[in-house]
Structures are given as C-alpha cells and as structure tokens.
C-alpha positions as MATLAB code, in Angstrom:
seq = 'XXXXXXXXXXXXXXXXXXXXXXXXXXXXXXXXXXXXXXXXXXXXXXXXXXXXXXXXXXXXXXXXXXXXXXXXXXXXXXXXXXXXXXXXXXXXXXXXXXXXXXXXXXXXXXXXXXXXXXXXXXXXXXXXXXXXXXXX';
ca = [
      -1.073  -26.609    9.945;
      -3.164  -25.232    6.934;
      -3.712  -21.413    6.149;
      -7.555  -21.908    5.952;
      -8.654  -18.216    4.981;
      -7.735  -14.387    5.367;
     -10.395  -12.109    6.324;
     -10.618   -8.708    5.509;
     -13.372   -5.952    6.499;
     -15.321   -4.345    3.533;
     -17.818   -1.729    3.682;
     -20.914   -3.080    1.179;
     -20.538   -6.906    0.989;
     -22.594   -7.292   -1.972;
     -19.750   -4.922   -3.926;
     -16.996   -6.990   -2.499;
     -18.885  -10.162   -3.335;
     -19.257   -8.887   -6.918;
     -15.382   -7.590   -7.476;
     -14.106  -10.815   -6.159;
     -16.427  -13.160   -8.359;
     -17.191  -11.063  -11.117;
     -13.970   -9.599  -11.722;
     -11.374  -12.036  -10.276;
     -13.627  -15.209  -11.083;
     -13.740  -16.453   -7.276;
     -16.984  -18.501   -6.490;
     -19.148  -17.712   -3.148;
     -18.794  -20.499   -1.152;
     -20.665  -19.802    1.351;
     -22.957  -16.387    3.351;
     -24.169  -16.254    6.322;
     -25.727  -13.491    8.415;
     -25.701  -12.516   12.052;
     -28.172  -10.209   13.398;
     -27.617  -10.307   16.959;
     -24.124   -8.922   16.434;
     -24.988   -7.126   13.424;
     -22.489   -8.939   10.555;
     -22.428  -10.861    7.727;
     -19.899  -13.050    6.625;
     -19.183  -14.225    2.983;
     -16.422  -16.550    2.288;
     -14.965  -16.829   -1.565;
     -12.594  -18.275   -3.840;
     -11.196  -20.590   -6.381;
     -12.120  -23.602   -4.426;
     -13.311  -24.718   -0.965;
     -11.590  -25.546    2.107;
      -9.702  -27.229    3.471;
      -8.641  -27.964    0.155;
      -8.072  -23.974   -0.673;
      -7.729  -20.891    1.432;
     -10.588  -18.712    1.192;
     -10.851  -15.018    1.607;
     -13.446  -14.349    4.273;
     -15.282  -10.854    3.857;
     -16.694   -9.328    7.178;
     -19.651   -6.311    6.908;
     -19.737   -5.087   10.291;
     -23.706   -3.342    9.971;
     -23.173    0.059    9.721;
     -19.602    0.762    8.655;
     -19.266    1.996    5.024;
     -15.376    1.871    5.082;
     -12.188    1.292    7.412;
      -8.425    2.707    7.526;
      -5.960    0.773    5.737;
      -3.376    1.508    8.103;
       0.355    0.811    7.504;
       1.095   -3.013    8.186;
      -1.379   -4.258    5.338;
       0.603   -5.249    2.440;
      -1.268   -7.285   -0.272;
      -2.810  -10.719   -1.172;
      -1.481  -12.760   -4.135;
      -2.726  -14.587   -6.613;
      -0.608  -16.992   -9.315;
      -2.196  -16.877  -12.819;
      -0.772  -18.372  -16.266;
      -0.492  -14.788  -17.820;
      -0.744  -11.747  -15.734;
      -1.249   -9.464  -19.229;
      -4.273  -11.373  -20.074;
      -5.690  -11.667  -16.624;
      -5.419   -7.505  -16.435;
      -7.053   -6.724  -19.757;
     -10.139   -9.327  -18.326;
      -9.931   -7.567  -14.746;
     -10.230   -3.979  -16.913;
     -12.993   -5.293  -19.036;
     -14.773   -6.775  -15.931;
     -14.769   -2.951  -14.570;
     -11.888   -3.389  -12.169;
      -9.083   -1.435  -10.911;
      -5.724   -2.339  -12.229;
      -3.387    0.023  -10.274;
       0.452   -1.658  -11.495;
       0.535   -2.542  -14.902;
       1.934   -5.782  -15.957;
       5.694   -5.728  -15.942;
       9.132   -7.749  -14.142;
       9.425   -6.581  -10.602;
      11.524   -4.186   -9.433;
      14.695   -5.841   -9.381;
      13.635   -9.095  -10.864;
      12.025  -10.889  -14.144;
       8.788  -12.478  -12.325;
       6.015  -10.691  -14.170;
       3.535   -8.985  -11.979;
       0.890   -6.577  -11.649;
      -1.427   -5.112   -8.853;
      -5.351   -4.402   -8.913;
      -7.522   -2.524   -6.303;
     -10.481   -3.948   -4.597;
     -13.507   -1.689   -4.441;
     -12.398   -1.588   -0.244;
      -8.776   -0.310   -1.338;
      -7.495   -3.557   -0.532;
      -4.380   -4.525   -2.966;
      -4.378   -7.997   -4.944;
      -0.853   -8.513   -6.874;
      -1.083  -11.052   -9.662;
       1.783  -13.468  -10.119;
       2.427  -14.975  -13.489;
       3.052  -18.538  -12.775;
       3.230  -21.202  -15.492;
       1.825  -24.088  -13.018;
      -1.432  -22.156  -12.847;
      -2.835  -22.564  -15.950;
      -5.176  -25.590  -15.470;
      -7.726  -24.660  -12.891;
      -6.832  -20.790  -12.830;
      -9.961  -18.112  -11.865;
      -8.183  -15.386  -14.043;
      -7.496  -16.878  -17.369;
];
C-alpha cells in the first residue's frame, strides 16, 4: 500500500490553490471540475503520484467555509531549515502561527503555519530534504 493523497475541504479553491503553490511552493498537478455535482477538485504538491502523495483540495459549490472539528490534527512537511522556510512563508503573505523552535520536550526543530481554510501545516527540519525541497 501507498498513501496516494489527503483531501481536505476549502472554501475558495483558487485561494487554497494560491497558499499552497505560492506560499509553500507545491505545483498544481492537476483541476478538474464537476458541474453535475457541483465541485471542483485540485490536486497539488511537490511531485506527482504515485511517486508523491498529493493534497487533494475539494470546493463543494456554495460553501465558503467548514468546522474544523476536534480529530483534525495537522499535515507535515520535512524541509532543510524550518527558520528559512518561515521567513519565505511570511514574505509570501502566509500565516506562520508557531515560530521556529525544538518541540516541546524534544530538539527536532519545528514550526506551524495556517492555511487560508484554518487548516494547520507543521514544518519539520530534516537534513535529507534539502535536494528537491518546495520550501527552501
């Protein structure tokens, strides 16, 4: 078995398309659009599958945002240095919400942005990521 992509729900797809290429350097892969049961799909990230998982972004027509609930934790992403990646995310226009710092208990170096759909992103530094990274 593969993981293959995780979707999540956003409210304006072109915003989410934006925040996730402009900001976190994900490419669209692919859009598609489906009027009959009014959605449209986009599927993004650092490479295509089944090679890399994807994050698939659903716009149901008509819904401008959804409850986050309580069981959604986070999706994360390994980059080379999490302080640079942050100060590009910032100067991109995003929403760094946990500064760069060990975890709690820990010495991994982490840090969490906000999607413009509240979803949370935690970058991981990780070494091994440096060649072929989104967030340099």
């Amino acid at each position: 078995m593969r993981l293959l992509h995780t979707m999540l729900r956003v409210g304006d797809l072109q915003r989410a398309i934006d925040f996730y290429t402009h900001v976190l350097g994900m490419t669209l892969q692919r859009r598609s659009e489906n009027p009959e049961y009014k959605y449209s799909l986009a599927f993004v990230g650092y490479g295509k599958n089944p090679e890399h998982a994807e994050i698939e972004l659903t716009h149901n027509w008509g819904v401008e945002s959804y409850d986050m609930g309580s069981a959604y934790g986070h999706i994360a992403l390994g980059v080379p240095d999490v302080y640079a990646a942050c100060e590009k995310i910032k100067a991109s226009g995003g929403n760094v919400t946990r500064e760069p710092g060990p975890v709690k208990g820990g010495t991994t170096v982490i840090a969490f942005v906000t999607d413009p759909d509240g979803y949370k992103i935690e970058l991981i530094q990780r070494a091994e990521y440096a060649e072929g990274a989104g967030l340099r």
